[in-house]
N, C-alpha and C positions, 0 to 999 in steps of 0.2 A: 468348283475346283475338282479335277481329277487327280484322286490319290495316288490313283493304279499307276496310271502310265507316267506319271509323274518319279513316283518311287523307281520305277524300270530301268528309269531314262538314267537317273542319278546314280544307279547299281550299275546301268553299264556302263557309264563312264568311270567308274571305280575302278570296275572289272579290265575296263581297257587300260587302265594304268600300270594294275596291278603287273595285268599278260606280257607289258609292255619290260617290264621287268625283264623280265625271262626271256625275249627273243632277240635276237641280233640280226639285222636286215637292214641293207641301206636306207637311207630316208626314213629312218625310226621314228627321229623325233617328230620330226613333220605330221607323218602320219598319226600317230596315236595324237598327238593334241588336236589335232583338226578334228578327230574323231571323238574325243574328248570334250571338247566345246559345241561338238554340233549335239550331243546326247544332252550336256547343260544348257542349250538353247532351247531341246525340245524340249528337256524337265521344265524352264521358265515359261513355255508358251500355255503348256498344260497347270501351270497354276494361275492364268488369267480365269477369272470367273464370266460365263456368256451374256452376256447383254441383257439386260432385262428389257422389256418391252411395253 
């Protein structure tokens, strides 16, 4: 399991919630979730543990 990039992932997708607060720009919504879920897809890829052999 990676902690690191895992924890990262999970912060920016907070952080892009959070920003998303704050800005006004068409296609808000759109954007920040897609952005949002792709950060919670990386956090989920990074806690697959590799393959043992």
């Amino acid at each position: 399991m990676k902690k690191g990039p895992m924890m990262i992932c999970i912060l920016l997708s907070a952080a892009v919630q959070m920003i998303g607060l704050t800005v006004d720009f068409p296609w808000k919504g759109i954007t920040l979730w897609t952005l949002s879920v792709l950060f919670l897809l990386m956090a989920a890829y990074f806690t697959k543990s590799p393959a043992k052999n």
